[in-house]
N, C-alpha and C positions, 0 to 999 in steps of 0.2 A: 582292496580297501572296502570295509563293511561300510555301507551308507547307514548311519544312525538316524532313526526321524525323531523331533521334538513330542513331547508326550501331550501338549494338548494339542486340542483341534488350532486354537485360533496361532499358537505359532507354528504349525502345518501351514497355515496360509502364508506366516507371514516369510516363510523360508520359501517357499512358490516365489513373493512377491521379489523378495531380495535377485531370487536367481531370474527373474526376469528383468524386474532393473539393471541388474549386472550386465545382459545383453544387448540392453540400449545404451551401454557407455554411464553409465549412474553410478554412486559412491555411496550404496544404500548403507542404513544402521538402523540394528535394531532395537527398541525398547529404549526411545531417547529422552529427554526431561529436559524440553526445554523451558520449563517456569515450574516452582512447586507446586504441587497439587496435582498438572499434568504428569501423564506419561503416555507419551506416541507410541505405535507399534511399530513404524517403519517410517524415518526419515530418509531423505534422499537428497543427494545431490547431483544436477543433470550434470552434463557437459558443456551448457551454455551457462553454468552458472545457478539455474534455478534448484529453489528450496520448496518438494514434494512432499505432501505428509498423506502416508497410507494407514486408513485407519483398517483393523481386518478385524473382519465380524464372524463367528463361526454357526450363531443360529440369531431366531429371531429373539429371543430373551436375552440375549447379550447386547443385541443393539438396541429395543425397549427399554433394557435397565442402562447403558450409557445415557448419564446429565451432563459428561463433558467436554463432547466431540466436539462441540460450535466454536468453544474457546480455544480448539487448533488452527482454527481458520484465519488468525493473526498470527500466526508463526510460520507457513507459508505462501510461495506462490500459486501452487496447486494443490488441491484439496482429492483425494480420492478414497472411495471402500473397496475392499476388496474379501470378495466372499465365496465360498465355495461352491459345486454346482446344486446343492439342493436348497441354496437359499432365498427366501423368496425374493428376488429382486423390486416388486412392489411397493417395500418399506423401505427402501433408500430414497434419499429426497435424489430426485433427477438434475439438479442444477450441479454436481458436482460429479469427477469420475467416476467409473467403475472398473474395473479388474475381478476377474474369475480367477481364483486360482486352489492348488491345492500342495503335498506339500514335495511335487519334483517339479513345478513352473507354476505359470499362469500366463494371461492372456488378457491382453490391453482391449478391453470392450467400447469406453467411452472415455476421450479427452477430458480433462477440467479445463473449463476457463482461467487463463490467467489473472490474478489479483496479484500486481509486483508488490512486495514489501520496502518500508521504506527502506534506505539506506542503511540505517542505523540498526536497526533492524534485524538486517540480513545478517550485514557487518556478523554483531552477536550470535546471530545461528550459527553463522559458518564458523564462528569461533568456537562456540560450544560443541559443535560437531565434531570437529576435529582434535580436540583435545579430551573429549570422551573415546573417540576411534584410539587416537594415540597410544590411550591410558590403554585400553582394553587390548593392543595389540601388544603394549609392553609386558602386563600381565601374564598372556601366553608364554612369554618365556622367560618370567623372573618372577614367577604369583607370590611371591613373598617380600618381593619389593616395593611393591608398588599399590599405594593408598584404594582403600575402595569410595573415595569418596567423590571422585567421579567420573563413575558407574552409573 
């Protein structure tokens, strides 16, 4: 089986990030929406439960020019970047994880702190998580059946 890699840098990382959450027991997704205007690069789901959002940076002009990464931080419980290794680590604010990765794994550098979301909250995410996975896994083997509308 030919390994295909993603054609940009930043979902190289975010295919690293997935297959390492995958390892830790996690139920990552990629390129998620959870509210308009957003789009995450790698949500996750642990195995206790928690809702992880990885944002994946491929240089510094792509996280300078992000204005919308703060407004992920109410969507979940842990916040983290994940960047490759020539990034400058630097310009990530420290209060939140980090992950190195590139695009056959990555490597869990720095916990996030916990910030649980409310209830209702979550409720929604893991709703919307799981019915964009759904959709996306039904797609695979009916692409003609099945709405793009949420994608």
């Amino acid at each position: 089986m030919q390994d295909i890699l993603p054609a940009k840098p930043g979902m190289r990382i975010a295919r690293g990030v997935a297959r390492l959450l995958g390892t830790m027991g996690h139920a990552p997704l990629a390129e998620f929406v959870p509210s308009g205007g957003l789009r995450v690069d790698v949500v996750s789901i642990s195995p206790k439960g928690e809702i992880w959002i990885v944002e994946c940076k491929s240089c510094r002009a792509d996280f300078t020019g992000d204005r919308k990464w703060q407004n992920y931080l109410e969507w979940c419980d842990r916040f983290f970047w994940a960047v490759d290794a020539d990034f400058p680590d630097d310009l990530l604010p420290a209060e939140h994880g980090l992950i190195r990765a590139d695009a056959f794994g990555a490597e869990l550098l720095r916990m996030a702190p916990e910030t649980r979301l409310a209830p209702a909250r979550r409720s929604r995410v893991l709703r919307d998580v799981a019915r964009v996975a759904a959709t996306r896994l039904q797609a695979l083997s009916d692409p003609m059946g099945v709405s793009g509308a949420a994608f």
